[in-house]
N, C-alpha and C positions, 0 to 999 in steps of 0.2 A: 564424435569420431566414429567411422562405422570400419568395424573389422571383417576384414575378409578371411573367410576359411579355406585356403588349403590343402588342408590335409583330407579330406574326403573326396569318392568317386566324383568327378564332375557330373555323372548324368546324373545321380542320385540327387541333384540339389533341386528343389523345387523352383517353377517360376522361368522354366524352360521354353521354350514356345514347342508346339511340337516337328512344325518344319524347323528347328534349329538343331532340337534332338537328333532325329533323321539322320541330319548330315555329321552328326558326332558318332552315331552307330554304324552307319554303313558309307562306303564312297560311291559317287553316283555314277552308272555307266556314260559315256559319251555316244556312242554313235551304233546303228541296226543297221544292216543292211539284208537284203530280202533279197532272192534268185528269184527268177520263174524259171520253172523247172522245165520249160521248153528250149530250153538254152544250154540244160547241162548235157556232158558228153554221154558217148555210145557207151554201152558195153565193153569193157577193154582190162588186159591183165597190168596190173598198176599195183603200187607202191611207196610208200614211205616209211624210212626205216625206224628203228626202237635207240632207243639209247638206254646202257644199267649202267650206272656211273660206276668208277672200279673200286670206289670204297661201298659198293652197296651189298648187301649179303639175299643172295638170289634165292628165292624159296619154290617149293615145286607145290602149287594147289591142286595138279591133276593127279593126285594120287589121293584117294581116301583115307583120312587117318582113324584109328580104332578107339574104342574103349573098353573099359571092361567092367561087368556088373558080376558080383559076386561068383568073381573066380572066372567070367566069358567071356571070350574076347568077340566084339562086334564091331565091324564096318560101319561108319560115322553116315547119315542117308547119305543122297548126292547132292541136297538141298540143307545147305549148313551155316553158322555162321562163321566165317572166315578166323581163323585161329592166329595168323601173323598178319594184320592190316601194315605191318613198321617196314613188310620188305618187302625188296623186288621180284614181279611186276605189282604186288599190290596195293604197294605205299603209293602208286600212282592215280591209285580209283580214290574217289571220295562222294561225297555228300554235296547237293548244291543248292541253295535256297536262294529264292527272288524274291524281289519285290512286290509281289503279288498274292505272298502268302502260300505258294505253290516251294515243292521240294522235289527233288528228281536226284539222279547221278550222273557223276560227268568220270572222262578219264583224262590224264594228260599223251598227250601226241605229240610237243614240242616243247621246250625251256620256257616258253610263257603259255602254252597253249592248249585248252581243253576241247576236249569233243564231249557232246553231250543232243539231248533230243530238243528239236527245232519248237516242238510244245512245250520246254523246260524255260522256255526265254520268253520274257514280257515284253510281246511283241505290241509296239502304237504308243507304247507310255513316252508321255514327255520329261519325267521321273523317274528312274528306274535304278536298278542294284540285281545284281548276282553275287554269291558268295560261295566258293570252292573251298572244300575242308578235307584235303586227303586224310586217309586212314581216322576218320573220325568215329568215334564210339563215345554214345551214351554223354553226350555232351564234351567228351575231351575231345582234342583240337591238338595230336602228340609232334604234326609238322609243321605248325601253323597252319595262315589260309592267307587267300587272296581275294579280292573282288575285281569284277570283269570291265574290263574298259572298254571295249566294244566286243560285238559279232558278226559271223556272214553265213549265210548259208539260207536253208528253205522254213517257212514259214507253213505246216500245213494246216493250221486253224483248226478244226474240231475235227480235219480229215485223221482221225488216228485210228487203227492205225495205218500207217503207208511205209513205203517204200525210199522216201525221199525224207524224212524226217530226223534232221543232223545240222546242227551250226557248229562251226569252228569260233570259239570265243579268245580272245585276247587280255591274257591278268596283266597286274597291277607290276605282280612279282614273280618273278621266276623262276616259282617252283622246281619245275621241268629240270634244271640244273642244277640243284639239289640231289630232286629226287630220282630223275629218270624218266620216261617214258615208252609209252609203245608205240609200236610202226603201225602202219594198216594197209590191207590190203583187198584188191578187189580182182574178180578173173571174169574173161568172159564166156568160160564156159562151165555150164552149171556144174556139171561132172565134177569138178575141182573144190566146187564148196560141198558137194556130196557126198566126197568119198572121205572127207575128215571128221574128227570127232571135237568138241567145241566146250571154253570154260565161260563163265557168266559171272558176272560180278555188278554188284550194284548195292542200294539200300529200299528195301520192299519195304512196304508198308507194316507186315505182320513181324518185323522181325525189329520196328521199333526205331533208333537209332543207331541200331548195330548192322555192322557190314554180313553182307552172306555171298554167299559162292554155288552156283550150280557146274555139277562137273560132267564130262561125260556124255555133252549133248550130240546129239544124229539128227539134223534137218531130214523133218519129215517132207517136205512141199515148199516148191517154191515159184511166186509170184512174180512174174516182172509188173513192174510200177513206174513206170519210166519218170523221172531219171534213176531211179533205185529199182531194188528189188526187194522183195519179202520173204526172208528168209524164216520159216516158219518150225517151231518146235513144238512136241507135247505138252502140255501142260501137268506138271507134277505134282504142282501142288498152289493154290489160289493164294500170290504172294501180292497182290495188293499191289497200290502206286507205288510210285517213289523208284520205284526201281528203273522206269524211264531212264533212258542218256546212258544206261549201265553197259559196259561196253561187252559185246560178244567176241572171245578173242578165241587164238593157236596158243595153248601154251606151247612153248620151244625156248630154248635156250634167249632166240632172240622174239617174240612176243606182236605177234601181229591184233590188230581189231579188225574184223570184217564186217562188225556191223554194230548198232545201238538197237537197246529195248525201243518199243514205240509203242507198244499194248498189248492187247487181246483181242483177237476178233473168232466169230463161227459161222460159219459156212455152210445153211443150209443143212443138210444130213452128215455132214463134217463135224467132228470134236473141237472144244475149243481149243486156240494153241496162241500159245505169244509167239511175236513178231517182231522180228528184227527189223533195222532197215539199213540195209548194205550198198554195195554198188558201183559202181563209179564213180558216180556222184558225190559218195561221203569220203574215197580218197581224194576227191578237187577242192573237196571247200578243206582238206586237211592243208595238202599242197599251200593253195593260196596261201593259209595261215603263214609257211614255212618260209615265203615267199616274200610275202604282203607285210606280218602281221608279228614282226620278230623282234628284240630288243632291240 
């Protein structure tokens, strides 16, 4: 008579095949789809709006929080780790891991829909997985996750970084409705991204699995990339991968994205500076999403 157990984790049992593991761990993506970027639109002032659901408690990251050392009160840097990942807009950012062994950050844009960097996606696999974990810290997972059933957007292969570098991905589950989202926005004239100040959110590599936040950003330079642009900052401080897909937002009331992480690059007699990649471009392949790619 042979007795079956159970009562223990299924993956834990020995004698598993490992493509059978696989699909017990992760669910597989269905479908890639890839732009050529000579087809995306012009330069133009565009939009897609945010949603905070009305049971969500709104937190303000653009203000720097204190601490105090033996009796002094000090200004927190502007490069920190995020203190409320649970609230809105930043229970919308998360952690995103693929198939490939690769991790980046993504944000949500619509009730199933993340935005994230176009190098974040295991682009040619005939296999493949993504896994979205808002507000995730140090291995906790406080809103759950989802895995990605398809993408669209641009593919720029080891061109990083660029200007065009942004897929709209499609979950499993929708989050977004839950949790809320941000809107995004794009203008076509530079002056407009110029004359604001900008917050960052992502997961860098030197900060581990913990969320951080840069506040207070001022675009130094910026490159057109057609179909994007490069919107480019100082570099404050050498934060490592991972932070890719991290979306560059407005905070306001209502929460826009104007652009994703996509590197670092230097420029000849120029400092290094990370690179957003904004534009047009990244509010169409949102759009679609909203359009195309909805429950």
């Amino acid at each position: 008579m042979t007795t079956i157990d159970i009562s223990g984790n299924l993956l834990g049992r020995a004698g598993i095949p490992n493509e059978i593991r696989t699909l017990l761990e992760a669910i597989p993506g269905q479908e890639q789809h890839e732009l050529d970027p000579a087809s995306a639109p012009a330069a133009a002032d565009d939009t897609t709006e945010p949603y905070c659901p009305p049971w969500a408690t709104h937190s303000e990251p653009a203000i720097a929080g204190t601490f105090t050392v033996d009796g002094e009160e000090f200004l927190e840097p502007l490069v920190h780790e995020e203190p409320n990942p649970l609230l809105y807009p930043m229970c919308t950012v998360g952690i995103v891991f693929n198939s490939n062994g690769r991790r980046g950050s993504g944000v949500l844009v619509g009730p199933n829909l993340i935005l994230t960097a176009g190098h974040v996606a295991p682009w040619g696999a005939s296999s493949w997985s993504m896994e979205f974990v808002p507000a995730y810290r140090n291995g906790n997972r406080p809103l759950g996750s989802s895995f990605v059933q398809s993408y669209w957007g641009y593919n720029p292969g080891s061109n990083v970084p660029t200007g065009y570098d942004y897929v709209i991905c499609k979950l499993y589950n929708p989050l977004g409705s839950a949790l809320g989202w941000m809107g995004t926005q794009s203008w076509g004239n530079e002056n407009e991204y110029t004359s604001r100040r900008y917050v960052s959110s992502g997961y860098p590599g030197t900060f581990g699995h913990r969320p951080a936040v840069e506040l207070n950003m001022a675009i130094e330079d910026i490159d057109n990339d057609s179909p994007g642009l490069e919107l480019e900052f100082g570099l404050r401080q050498h934060l490592g991968p991972g932070w890719s897909g991290g979306p560059l937002w407005i905070h306001t009331a209502n929460p826009f994205v104007v652009g994703v992480c996509s590197g670092q690059e230097k420029d000849v007699f120029d400092p290094t500076r990370v690179v957003y990649s904004g534009g047009s471009g990244l509010v169409n392949v949102v759009r679609h999403g909203l359009t195309n790619m909805r429950p």
